[in-house]
N, CA, C and O atoms as a GROMACS GRO file, in nm:
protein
  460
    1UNK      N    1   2.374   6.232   2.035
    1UNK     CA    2   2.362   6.166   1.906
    1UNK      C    3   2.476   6.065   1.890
    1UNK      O    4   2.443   5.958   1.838
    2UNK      N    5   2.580   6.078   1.918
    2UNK     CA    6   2.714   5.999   1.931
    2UNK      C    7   2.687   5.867   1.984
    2UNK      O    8   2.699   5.763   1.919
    3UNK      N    9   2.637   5.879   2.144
    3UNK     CA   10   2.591   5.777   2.241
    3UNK      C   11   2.509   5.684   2.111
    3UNK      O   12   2.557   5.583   2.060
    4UNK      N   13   2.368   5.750   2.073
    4UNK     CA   14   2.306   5.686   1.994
    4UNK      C   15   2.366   5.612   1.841
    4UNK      O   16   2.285   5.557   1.767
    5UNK      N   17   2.465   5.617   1.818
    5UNK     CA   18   2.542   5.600   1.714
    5UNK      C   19   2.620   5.481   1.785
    5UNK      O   20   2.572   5.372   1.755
    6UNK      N   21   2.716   5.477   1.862
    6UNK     CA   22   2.754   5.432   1.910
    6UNK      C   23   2.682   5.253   2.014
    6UNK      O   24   2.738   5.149   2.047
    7UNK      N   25   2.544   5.303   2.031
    7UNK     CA   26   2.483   5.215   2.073
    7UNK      C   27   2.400   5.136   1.958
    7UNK      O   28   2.333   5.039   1.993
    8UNK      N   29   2.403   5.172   1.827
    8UNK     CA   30   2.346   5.116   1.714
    8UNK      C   31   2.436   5.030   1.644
    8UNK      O   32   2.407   4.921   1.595
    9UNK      N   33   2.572   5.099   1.645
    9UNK     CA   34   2.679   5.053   1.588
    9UNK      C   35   2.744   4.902   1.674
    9UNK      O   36   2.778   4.792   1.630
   10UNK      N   37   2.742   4.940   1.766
   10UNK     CA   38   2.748   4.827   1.873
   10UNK      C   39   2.670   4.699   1.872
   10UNK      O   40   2.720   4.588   1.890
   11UNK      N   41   2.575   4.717   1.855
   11UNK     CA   42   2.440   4.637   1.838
   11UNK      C   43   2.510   4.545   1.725
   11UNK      O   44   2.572   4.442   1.747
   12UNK      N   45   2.488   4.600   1.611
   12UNK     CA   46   2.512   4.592   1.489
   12UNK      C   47   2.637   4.505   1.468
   12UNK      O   48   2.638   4.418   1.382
   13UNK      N   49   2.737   4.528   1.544
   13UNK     CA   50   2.877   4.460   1.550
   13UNK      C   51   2.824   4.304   1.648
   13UNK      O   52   2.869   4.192   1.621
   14UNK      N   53   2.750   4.323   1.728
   14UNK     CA   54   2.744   4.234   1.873
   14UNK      C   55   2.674   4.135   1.724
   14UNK      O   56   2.748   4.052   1.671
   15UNK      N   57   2.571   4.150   1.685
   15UNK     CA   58   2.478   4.069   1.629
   15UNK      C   59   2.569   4.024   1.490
   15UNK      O   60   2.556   3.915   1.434
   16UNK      N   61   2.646   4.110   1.454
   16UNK     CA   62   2.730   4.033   1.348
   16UNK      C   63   2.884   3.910   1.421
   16UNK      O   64   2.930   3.809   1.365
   17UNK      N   65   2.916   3.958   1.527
   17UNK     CA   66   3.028   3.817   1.568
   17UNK      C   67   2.922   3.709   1.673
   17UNK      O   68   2.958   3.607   1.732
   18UNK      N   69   2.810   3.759   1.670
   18UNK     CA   70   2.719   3.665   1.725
   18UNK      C   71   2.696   3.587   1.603
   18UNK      O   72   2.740   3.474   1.620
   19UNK      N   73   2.641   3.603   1.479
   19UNK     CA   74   2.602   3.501   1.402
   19UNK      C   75   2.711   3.462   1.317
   19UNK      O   76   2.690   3.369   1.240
   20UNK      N   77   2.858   3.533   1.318
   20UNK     CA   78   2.980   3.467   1.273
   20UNK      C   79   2.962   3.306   1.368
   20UNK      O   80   2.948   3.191   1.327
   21UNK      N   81   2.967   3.348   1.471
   21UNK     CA   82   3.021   3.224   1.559
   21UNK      C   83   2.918   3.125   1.558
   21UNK      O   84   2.946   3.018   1.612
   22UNK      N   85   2.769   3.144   1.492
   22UNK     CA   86   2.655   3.042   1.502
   22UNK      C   87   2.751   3.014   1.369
   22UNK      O   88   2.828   2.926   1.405
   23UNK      N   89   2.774   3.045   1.258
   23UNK     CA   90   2.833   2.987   1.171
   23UNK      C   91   2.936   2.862   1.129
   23UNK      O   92   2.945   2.768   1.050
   24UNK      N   93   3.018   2.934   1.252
   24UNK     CA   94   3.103   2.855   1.300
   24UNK      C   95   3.133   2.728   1.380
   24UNK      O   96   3.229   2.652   1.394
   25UNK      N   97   2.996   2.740   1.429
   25UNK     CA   98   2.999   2.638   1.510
   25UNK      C   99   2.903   2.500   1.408
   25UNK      O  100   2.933   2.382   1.398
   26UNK      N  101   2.830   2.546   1.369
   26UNK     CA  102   2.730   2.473   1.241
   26UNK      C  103   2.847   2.437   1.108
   26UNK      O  104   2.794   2.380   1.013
   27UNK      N  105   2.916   2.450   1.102
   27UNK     CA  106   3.036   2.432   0.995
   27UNK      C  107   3.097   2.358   1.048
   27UNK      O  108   3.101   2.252   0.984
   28UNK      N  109   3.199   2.354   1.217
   28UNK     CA  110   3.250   2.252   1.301
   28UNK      C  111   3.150   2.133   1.285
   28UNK      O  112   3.179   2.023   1.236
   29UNK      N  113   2.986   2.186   1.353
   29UNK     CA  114   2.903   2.031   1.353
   29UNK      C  115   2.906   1.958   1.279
   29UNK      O  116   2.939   1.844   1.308
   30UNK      N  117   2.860   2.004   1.111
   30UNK     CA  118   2.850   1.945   0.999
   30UNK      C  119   2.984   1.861   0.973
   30UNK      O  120   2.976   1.742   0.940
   31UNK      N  121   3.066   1.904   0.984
   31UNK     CA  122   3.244   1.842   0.978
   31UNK      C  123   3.286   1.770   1.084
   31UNK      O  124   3.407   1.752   1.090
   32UNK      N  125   3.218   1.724   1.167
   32UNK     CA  126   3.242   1.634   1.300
   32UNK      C  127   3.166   1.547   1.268
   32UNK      O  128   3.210   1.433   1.254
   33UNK      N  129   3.043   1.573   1.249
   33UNK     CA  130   2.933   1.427   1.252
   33UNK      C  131   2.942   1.419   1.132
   33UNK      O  132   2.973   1.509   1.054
   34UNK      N  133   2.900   1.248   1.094
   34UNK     CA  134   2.855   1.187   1.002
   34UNK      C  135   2.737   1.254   0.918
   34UNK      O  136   2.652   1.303   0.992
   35UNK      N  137   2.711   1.269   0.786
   35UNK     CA  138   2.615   1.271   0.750
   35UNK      C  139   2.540   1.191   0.734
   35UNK      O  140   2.581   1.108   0.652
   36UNK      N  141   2.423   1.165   0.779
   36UNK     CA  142   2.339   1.077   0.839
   36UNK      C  143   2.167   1.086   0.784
   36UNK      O  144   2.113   1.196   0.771
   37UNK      N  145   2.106   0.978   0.760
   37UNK     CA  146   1.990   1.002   0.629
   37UNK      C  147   1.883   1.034   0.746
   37UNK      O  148   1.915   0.965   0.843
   38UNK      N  149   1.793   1.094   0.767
   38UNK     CA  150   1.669   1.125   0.848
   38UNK      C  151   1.604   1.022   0.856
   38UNK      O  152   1.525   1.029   0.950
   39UNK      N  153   1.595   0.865   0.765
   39UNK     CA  154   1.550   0.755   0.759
   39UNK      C  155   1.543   0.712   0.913
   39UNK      O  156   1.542   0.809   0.987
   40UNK      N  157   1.538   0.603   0.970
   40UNK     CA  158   1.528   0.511   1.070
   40UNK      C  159   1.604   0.410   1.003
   40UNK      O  160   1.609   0.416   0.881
   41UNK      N  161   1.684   0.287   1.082
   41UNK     CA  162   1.740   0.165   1.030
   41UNK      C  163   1.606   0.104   0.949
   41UNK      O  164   1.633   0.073   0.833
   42UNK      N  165   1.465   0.080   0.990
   42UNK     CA  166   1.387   0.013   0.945
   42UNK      C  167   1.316   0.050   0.780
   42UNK      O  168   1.266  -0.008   0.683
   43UNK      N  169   1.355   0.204   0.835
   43UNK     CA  170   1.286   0.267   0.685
   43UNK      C  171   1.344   0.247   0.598
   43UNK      O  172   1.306   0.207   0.488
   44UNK      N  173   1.484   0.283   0.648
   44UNK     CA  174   1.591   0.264   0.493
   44UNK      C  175   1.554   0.083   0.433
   44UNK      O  176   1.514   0.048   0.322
   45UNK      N  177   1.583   0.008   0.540
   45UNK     CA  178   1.552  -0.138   0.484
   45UNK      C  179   1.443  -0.178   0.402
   45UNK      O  180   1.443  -0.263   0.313
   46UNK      N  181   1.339  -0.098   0.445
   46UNK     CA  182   1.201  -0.106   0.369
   46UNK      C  183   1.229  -0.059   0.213
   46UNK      O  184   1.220  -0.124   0.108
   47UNK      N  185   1.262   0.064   0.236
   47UNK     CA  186   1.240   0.120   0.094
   47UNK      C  187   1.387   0.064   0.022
   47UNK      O  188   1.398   0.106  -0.093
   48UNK      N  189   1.474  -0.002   0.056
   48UNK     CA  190   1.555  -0.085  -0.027
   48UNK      C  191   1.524  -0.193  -0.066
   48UNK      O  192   1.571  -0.246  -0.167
   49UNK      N  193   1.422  -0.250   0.023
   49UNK     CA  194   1.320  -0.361  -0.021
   49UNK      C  195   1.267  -0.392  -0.141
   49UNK      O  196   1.283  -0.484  -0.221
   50UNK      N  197   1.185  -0.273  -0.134
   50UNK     CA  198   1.095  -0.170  -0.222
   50UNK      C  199   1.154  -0.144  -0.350
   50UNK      O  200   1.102  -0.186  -0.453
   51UNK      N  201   1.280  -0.064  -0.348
   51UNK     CA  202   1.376  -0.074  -0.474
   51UNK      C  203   1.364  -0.200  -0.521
   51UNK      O  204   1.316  -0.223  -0.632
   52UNK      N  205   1.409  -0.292  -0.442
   52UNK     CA  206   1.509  -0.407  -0.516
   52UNK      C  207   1.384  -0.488  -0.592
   52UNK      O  208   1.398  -0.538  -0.703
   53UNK      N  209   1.262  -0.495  -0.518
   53UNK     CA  210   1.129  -0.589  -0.591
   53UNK      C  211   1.102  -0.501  -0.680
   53UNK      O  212   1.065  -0.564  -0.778
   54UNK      N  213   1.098  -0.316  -0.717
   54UNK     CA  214   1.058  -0.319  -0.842
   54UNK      C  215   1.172  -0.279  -0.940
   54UNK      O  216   1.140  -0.197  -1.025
   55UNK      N  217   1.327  -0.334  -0.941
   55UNK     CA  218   1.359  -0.343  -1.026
   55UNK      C  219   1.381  -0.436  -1.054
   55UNK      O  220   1.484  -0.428  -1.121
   56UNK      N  221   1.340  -0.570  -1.046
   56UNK     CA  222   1.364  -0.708  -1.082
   56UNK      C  223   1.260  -0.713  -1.209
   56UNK      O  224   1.145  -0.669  -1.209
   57UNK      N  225   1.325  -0.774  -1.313
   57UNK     CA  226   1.282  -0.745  -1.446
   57UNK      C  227   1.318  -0.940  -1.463
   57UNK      O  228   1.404  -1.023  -1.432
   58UNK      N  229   1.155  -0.928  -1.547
   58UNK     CA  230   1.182  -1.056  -1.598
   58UNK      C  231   1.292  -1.084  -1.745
   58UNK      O  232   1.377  -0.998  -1.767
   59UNK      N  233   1.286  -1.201  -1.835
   59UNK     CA  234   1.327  -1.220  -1.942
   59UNK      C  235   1.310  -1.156  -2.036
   59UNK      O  236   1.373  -1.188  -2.136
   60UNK      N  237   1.214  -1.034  -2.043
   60UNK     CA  238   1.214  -0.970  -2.133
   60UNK      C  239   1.224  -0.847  -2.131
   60UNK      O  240   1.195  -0.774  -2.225
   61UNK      N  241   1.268  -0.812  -2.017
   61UNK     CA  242   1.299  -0.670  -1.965
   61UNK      C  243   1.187  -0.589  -1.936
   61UNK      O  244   1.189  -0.466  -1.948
   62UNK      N  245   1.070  -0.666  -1.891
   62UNK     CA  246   0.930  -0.593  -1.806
   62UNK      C  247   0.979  -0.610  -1.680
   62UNK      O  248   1.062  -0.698  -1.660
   63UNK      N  249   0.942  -0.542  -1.595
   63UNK     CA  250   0.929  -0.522  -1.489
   63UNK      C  251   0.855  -0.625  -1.421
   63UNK      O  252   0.757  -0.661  -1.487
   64UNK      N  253   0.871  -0.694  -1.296
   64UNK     CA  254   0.804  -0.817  -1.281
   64UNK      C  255   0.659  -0.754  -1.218
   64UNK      O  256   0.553  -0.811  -1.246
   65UNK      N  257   0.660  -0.659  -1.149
   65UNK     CA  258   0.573  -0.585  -1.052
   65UNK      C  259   0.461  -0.524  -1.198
   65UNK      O  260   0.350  -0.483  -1.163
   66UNK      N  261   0.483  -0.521  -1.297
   66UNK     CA  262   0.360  -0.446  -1.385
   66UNK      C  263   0.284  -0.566  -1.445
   66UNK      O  264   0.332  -0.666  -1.499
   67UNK      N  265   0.161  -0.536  -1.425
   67UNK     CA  266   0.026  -0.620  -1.442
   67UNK      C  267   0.001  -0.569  -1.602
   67UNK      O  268  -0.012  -0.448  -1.618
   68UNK      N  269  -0.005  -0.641  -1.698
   68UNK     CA  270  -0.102  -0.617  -1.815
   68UNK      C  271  -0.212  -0.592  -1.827
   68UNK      O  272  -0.284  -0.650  -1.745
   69UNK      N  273  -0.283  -0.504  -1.925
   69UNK     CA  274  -0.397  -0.490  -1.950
   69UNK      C  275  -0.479  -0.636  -1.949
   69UNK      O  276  -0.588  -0.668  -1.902
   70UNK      N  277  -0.367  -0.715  -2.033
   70UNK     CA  278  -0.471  -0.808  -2.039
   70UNK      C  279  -0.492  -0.927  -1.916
   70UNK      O  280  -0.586  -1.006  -1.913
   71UNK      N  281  -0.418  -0.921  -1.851
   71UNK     CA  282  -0.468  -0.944  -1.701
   71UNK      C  283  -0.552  -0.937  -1.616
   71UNK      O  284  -0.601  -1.025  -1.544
   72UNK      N  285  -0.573  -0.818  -1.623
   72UNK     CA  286  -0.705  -0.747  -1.583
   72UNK      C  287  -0.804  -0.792  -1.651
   72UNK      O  288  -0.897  -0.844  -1.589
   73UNK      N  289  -0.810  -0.780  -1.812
   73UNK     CA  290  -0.932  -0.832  -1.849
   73UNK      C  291  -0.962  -0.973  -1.814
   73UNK      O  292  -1.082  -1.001  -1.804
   74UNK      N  293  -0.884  -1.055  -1.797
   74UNK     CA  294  -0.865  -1.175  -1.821
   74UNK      C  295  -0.974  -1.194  -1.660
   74UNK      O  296  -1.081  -1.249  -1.635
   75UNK      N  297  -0.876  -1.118  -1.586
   75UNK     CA  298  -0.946  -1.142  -1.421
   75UNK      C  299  -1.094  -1.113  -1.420
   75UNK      O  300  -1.165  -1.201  -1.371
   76UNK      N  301  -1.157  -0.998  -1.468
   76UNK     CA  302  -1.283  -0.989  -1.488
   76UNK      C  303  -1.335  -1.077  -1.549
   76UNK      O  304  -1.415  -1.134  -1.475
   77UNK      N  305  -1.332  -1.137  -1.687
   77UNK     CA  306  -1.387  -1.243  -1.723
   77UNK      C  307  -1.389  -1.333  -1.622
   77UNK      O  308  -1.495  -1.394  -1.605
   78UNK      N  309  -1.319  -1.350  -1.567
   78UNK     CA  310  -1.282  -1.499  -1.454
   78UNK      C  311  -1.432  -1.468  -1.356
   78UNK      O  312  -1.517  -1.556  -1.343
   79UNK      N  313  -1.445  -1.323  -1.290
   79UNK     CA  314  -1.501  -1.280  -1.220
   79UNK      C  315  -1.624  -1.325  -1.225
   79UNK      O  316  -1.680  -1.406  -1.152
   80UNK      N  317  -1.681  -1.237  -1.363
   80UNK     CA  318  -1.793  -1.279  -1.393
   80UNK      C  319  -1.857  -1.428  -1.460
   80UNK      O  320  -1.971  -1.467  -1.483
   81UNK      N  321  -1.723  -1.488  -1.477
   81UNK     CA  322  -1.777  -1.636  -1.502
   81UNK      C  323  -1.838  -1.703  -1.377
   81UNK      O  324  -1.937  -1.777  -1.376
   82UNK      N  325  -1.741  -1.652  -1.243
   82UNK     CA  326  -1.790  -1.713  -1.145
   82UNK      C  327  -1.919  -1.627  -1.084
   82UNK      O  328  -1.989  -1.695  -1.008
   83UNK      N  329  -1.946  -1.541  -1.095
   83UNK     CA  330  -2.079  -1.490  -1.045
   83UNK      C  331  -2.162  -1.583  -1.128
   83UNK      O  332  -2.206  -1.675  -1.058
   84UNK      N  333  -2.200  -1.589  -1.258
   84UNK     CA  334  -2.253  -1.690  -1.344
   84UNK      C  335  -2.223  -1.833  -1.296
   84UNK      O  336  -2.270  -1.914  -1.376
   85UNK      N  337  -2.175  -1.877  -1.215
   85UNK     CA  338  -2.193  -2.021  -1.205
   85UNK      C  339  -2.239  -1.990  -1.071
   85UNK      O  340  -2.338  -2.061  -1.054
   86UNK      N  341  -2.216  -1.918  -0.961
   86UNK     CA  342  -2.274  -1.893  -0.852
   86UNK      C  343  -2.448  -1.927  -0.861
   86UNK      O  344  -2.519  -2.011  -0.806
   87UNK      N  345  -2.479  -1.804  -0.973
   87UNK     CA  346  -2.609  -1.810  -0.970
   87UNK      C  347  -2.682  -1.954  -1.048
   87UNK      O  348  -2.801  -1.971  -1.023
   88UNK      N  349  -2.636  -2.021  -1.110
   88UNK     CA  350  -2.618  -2.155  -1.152
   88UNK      C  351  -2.650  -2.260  -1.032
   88UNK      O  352  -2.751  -2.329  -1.028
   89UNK      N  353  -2.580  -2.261  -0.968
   89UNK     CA  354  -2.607  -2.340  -0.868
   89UNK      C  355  -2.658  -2.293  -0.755
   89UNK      O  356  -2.659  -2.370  -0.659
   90UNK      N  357  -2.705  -2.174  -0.742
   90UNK     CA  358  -2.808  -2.165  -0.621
   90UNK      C  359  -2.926  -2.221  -0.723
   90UNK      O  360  -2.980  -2.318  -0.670
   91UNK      N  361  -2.981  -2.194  -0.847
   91UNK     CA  362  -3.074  -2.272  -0.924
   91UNK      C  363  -3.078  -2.416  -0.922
   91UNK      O  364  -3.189  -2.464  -0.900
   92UNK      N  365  -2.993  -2.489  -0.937
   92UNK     CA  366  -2.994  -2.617  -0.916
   92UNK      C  367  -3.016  -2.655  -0.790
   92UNK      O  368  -3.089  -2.753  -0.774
   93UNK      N  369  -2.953  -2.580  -0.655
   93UNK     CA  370  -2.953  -2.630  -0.521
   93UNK      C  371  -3.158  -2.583  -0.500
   93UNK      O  372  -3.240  -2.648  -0.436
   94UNK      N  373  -3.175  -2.499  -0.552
   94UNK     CA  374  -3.337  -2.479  -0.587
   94UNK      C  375  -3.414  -2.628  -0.640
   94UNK      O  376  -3.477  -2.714  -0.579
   95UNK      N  377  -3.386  -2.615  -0.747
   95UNK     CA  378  -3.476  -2.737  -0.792
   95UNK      C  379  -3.463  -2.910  -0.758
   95UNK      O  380  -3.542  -3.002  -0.776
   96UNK      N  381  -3.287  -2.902  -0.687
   96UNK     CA  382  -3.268  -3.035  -0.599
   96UNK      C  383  -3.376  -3.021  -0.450
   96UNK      O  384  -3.434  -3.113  -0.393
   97UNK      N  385  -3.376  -2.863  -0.414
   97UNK     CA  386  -3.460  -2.939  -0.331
   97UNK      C  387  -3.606  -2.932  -0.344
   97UNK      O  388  -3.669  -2.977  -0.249
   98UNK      N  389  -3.678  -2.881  -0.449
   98UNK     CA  390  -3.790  -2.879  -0.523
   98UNK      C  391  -3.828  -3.037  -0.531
   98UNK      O  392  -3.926  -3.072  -0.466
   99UNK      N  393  -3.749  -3.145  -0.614
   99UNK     CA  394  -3.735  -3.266  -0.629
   99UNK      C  395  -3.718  -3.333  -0.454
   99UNK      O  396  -3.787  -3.435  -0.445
  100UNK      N  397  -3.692  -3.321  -0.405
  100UNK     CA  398  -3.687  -3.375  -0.268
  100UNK      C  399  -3.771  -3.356  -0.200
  100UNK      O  400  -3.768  -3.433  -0.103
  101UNK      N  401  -3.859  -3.280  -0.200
  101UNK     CA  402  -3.976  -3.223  -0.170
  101UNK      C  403  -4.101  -3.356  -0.202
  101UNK      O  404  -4.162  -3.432  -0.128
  102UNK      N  405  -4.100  -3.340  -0.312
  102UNK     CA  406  -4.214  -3.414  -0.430
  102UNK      C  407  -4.141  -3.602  -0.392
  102UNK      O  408  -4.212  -3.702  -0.379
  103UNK      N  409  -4.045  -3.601  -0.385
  103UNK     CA  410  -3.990  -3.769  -0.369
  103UNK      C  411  -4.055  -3.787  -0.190
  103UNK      O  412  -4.070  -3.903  -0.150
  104UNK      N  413  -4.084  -3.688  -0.107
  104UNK     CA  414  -4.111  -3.706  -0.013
  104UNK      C  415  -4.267  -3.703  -0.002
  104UNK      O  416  -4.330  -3.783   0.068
  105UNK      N  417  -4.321  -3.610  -0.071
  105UNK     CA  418  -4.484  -3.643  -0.084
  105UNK      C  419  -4.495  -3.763  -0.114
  105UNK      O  420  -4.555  -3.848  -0.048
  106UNK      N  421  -4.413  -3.786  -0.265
  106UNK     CA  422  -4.473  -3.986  -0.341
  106UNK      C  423  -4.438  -4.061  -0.193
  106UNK      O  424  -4.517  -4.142  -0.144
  107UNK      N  425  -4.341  -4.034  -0.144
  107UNK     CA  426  -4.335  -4.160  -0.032
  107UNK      C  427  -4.432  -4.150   0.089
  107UNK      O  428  -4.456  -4.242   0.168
  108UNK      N  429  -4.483  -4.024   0.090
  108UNK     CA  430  -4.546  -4.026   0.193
  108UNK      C  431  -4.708  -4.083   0.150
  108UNK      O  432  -4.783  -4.136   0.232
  109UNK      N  433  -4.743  -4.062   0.013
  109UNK     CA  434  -4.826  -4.141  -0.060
  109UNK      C  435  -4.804  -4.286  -0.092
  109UNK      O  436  -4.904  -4.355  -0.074
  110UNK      N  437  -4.727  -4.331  -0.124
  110UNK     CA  438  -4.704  -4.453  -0.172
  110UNK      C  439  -4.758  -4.543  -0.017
  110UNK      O  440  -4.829  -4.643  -0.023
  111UNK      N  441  -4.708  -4.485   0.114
  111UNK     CA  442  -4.736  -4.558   0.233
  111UNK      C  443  -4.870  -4.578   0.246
  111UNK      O  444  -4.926  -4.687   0.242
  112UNK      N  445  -4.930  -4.453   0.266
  112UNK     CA  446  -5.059  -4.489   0.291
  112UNK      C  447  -5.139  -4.505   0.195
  112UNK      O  448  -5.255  -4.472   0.218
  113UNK      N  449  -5.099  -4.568   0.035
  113UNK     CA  450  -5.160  -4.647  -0.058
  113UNK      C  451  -5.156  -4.818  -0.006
  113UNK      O  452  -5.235  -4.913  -0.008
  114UNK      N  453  -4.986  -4.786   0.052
  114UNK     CA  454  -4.992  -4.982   0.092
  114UNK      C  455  -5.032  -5.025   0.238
  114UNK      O  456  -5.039  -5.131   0.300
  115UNK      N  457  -5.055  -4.885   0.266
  115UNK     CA  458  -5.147  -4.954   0.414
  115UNK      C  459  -5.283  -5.030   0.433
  115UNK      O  460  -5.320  -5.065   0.546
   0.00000   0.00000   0.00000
């Protein structure tokens, strides 16, 4: 029973100056190296980028990066004005060549009236 005591207790000691010294050595690392951001050079640049365009505030202390409601509406109207003139002029490009059509019959009549 001793042996067994002895071989538990042991254990027990081995695994405690074993993870003293992982301690120790992770306390040295941290205190030797730089602390250092997990970023990449490129990432950090990006997202300082990123910062700096959305805190640029115009003259009135909006944010330059926020769109108004009425922007949006404004853009839809725009939208649908131009779908509405779209369909506008495929109608006209219709009846221009409706008319070109008929100016080409009269001429093709008018000839063989003056033949």
């Amino acid at each position: 029973m001793m042996d067994f005591l002895n071989d538990q207790s042991g254990t027990v000691i081995m695994f405690t100056v074993m993870y003293g010294l992982v301690k120790i050595v992770e306390l040295l690392v941290k205190k030797l190296t730089k602390e250092q951001s997990v970023l990449m050079t490129d990432e950090r640049r990006w997202l300082e980028s990123l910062y700096d365009t959305h805190s640029q505030k115009d003259q009135d202390g909006m944010p330059l990066w926020y769109v108004p409601r009425t922007m949006t509406d404004s853009q839809t109207k725009l939208q649908e004005m131009l779908v509405t003139l779209t369909a506008s002029q495929e109608k006209i490009c219709y009846v221009l060549e409706s008319v070109a059509k008929q100016l080409e019959h009269i001429e093709c009549t008018h000839r063989k009236v003056n033949k």
